[in-house]
N, C-alpha and C positions, 0 to 999 in steps of 0.2 A: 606909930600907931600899932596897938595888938590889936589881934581877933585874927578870927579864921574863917573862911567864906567856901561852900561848896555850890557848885555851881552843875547843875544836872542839864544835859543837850549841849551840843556842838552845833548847833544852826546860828543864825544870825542873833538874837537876841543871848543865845548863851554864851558866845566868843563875846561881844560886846561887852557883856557883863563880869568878866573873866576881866579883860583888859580895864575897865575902870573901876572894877575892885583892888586889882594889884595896884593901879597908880594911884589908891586912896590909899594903900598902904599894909590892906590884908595880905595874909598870906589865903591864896587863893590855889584850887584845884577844879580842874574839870573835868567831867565826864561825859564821854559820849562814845555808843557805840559804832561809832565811824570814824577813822584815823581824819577824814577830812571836812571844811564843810561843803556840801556843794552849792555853787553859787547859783541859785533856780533862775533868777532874771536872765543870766547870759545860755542856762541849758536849752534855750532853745534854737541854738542856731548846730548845737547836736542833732538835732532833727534834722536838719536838712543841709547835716554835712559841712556846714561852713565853721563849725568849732568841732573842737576834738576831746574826748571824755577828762581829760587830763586838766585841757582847759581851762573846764569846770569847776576844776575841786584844788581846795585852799588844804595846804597841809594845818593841822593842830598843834602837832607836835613842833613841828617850826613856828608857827606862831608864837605857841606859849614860850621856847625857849628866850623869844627876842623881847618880849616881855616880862618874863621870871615868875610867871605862876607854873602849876603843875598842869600836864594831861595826864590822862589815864584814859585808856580805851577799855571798857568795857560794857557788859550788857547793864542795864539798871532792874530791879525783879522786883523790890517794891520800895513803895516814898512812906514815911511815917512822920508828920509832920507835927505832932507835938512832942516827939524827940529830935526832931533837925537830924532825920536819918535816911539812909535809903541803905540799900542793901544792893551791891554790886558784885558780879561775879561771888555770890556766893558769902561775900564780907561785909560787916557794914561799917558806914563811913559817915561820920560827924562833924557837924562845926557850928562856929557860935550860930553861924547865917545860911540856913538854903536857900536858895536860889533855883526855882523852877523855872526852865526854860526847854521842857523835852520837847514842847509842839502838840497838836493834836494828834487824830486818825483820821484817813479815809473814811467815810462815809462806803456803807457795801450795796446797791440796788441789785436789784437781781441778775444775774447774768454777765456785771461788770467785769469778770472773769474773759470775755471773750472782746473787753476794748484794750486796748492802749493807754496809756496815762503819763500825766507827765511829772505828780506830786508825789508820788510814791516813793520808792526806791529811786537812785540814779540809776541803776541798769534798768530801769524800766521807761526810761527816754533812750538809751542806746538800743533797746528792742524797737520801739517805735522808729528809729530810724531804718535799722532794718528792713521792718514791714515797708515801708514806705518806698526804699528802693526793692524791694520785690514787686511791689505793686507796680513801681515804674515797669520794670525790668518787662513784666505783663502786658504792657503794653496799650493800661487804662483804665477805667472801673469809677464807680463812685466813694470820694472819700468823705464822711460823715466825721464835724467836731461838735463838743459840746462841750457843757459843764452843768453841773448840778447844785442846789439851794438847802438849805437847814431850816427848817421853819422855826425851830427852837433856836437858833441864832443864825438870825441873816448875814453878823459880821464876819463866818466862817467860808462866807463862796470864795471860790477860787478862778474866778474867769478870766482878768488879767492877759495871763499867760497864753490861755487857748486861741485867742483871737489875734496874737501875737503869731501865734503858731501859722492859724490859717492863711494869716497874711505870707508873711514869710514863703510856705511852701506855695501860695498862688505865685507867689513872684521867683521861688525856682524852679518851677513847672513852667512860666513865659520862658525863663530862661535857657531851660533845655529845650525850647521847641515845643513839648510834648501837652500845653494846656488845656488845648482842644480837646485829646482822647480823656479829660479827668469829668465829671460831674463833682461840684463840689458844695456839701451840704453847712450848714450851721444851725443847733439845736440847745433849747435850754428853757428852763417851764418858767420861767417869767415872762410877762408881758412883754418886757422893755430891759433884755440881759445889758447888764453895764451903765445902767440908770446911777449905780452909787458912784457913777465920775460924772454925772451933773448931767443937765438934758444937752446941751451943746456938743457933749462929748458923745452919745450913745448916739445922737441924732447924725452927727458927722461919721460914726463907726458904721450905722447901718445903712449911710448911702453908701461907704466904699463899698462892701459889703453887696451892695444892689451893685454898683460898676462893676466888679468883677465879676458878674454873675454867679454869685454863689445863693442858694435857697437859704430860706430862711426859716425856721421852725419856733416859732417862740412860743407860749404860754400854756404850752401843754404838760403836765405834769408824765415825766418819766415811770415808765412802769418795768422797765427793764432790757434787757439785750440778748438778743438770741445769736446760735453759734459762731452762723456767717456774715455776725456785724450789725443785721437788722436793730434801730432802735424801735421800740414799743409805748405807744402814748396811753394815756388813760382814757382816752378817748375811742378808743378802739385803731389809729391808724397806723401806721409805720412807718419807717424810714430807712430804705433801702439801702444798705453801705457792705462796700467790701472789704475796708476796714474804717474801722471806728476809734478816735478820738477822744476821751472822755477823762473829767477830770471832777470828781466828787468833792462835795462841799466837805468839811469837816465836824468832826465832834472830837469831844474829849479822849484824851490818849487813856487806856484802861487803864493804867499803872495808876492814873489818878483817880480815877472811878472807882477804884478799889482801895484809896486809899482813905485816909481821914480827914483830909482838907474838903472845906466847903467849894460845893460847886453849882453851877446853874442850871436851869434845865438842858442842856444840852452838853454836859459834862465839865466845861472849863471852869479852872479856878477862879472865883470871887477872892475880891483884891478892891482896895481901897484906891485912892487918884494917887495913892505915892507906891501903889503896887504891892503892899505892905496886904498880907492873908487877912483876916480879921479873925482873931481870938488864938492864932498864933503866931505869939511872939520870936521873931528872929527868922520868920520865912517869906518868903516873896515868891510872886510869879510874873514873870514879863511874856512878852512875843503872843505866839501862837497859843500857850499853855492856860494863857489867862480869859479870862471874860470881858473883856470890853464895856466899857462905859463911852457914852458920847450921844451924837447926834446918831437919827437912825441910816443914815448911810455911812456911819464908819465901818469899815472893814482890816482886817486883820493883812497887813504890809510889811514887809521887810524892815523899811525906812522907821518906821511907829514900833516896830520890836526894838530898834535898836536904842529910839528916844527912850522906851521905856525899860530900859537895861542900864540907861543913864541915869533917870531919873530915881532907879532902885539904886543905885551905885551910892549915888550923891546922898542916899537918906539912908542907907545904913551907916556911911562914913560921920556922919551926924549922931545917929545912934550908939555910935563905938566914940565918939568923943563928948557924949550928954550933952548935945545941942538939943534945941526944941523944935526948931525952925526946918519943913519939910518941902520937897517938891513935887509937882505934881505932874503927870504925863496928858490931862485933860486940854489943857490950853494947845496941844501940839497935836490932838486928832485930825489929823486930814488923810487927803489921796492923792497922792502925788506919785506918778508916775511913765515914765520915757518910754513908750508903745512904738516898739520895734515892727516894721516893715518889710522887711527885706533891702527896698531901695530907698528908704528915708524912714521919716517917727514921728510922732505928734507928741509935746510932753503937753499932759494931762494932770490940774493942778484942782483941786478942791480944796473949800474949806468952810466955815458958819458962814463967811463974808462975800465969797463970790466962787464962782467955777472960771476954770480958762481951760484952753484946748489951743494950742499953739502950733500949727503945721511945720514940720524941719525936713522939706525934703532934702534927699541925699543927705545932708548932713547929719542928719536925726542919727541914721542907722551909725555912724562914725562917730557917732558921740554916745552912743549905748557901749560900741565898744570900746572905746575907751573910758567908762565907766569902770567895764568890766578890768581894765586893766592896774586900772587905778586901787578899786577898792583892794584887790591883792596885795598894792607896793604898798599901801597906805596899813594895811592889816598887817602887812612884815615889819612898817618899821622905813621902808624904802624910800618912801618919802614923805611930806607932810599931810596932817588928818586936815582937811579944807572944812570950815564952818559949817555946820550941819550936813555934811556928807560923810 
């Protein structure tokens, strides 16, 4: 098969799409300004020390070799989408197929500047560990988490992960002894944060959540964060923290907002069920970068980037041999996800047809990480890709 495929981001939906480009037969390049991807589901046991930065992160350039497409690290500066162009380091780079997959941005509330986060940068979870042990080190304090909403697209929240978090550090705070000297908060201006993994699931998150005595702050719309951690309600109240936890919903990455491609209200690319731009020919957007279509609790997931890095793969490979026949990444919206604990995990399964909430103690937490082990041998080549994993 000819054709040429550029592929912009190295996160999960743009390695994905890399890899089932070249085994449709393009010759394939990728871009990203990071030699690695970092794997966010397992960075969070960098927080509290039990993984290590390295851990985390999947080399590119090894990747691509064992697969036979190109990387390229560099920055990306702008996308031009009715020339299938962006412009890198300065150059710019063509092909019959772009493929968007940069991801969003942080969302900025005011004063976010003075939390901790854990979607940002990677070195912005190795900081958070830090603080964390300084704070131990202290000898105690309150620690406030949270995450923040898009009203312009609800499938950009990012909370997941933070509850993950809390869990976690309650259960290495028993661990060192030290759980007594902590206060530890939870915050997020929904009525009911983690309702988009079904009532079963939030209902079961926020009794642990009551057992391990952590507060709870819901439905009050964020107005900001002041120096020493304080968060700020609309309401006029506070919440006291010595360090703060915080993790913004998403909007659109600027490089797209600035560019020509159609997008939503809240900046992400619009895209057809086969992921396909509309009104330009030969570009796609998967993962993070895209707009979602679906039921109104779908959310933007690692797992659902990757289907839809597949489902672009398989409909451009159609498109470079004049087939007609497309797929669609619609039928595969769910939420599915292995909620790490510290000492076990509950996998959390949504879909149109039913919710589940599955408790795995002990075993949960041994099976996230071995997840984590997996997707790496499985991404080199190491061992075999397992059915929809």
């Amino acid at each position: 098969m000819s054709g040429t495929a550029l592929v912009v981001g190295g996160g999960f939906a743009g390695l994905e799409a890399a890899i089932y480009l070249r085994q449709a037969g393009l010759e394939v390049t990728l871009v990203s300004d990071r030699a690695f991807l970092w794997i966010y589901p397992t960075s969070i046991w960098v927080v509290t020390g039990e993984g290590k930065f390295d851990d985390t992160c999947l080399d590119l350039a090894d990747v691509a070799a064992r697969h036979g497409f190109t990387f390229r690290k560099g920055k990306v500066e702008s996308v031009a989408g009715a020339r299938r162009a962006v412009v890198v380091d300065g150059r710019e780079l063509t092909a019959d197929h772009l493929v968007i997959a940069i991801g969003g941005t942080p969302m900025r509330p005011p004063g976010v500047e003075h939390t901790f986060g854990l979607s940002g940068s990677p070195e912005s979870t190795v900081r958070l560990h830090e603080a964390l042990e300084r704070r131990i080190a202290a000898g105690g304090g309150r620690i406030a988490m949270g995450f923040g909403g898009n009203p312009k697209d609800p499938s950009a929240v990012r909370g997941g992960p933070v509850f993950e978090v809390m869990f976690n550090v309650a259960n290495m705070l028993r661990k060192r002894g030290v759980r007594e000297k902590f206060q530890l908060a939870f915050f997020a201006p929904m009525p009911s944060p983690g309702e988009r993994m079904g009532k079963k699931a939030v209902a079961a998150i926020q009794k642990m959540l009551g057992e391990m005595g952590v507060e709870m702050r819901f439905g009050k719309k964020i107005t900001g964060f002041e120096p020493g951690g304080a968060v700020t309600f609309e309401d006029g109240s506070r919440l006291e923290s010595d360090l703060t936890v915080f993790v913004p919903a998403q909007s659109g990455h600027p490089m797209l907002v600035a560019s020509d491609l159609p997008r939503n209200e809240a900046g992400f690319v619009t895209i057809d069920g086969g992921c396909a731009v509309p009104g330009f020919p030969g570009v796609w957007a998967v993962g993070d970068s895209a707009a979602l279509q679906g039921p109104a609790w779908r959310a933007k997931q690692g797992h659902l980037a990757e289907v839809m890095s597949r489902v672009a793969a398989s409909n451009i490979r159609a498109t470079v041999e004049g087939r007609p026949e497309r797929e669609s990444y619609l039928p595969h919206v769910s939420i599915t996800c292995l909620m790490d604990m510290g000492n076990g995990a509950a996998l959390v399964h949504r879909t149109e047809a039913k919710e589940q909430m599955i408790p795995l103690p002990v075993v949960g937490h041994w099976m996230k990480k071995g997840w984590g082990a997996y997707f790496k041998a499985s991404k080199r080549k190491q061992v075999p890709r397992l059915p929809g994993m």
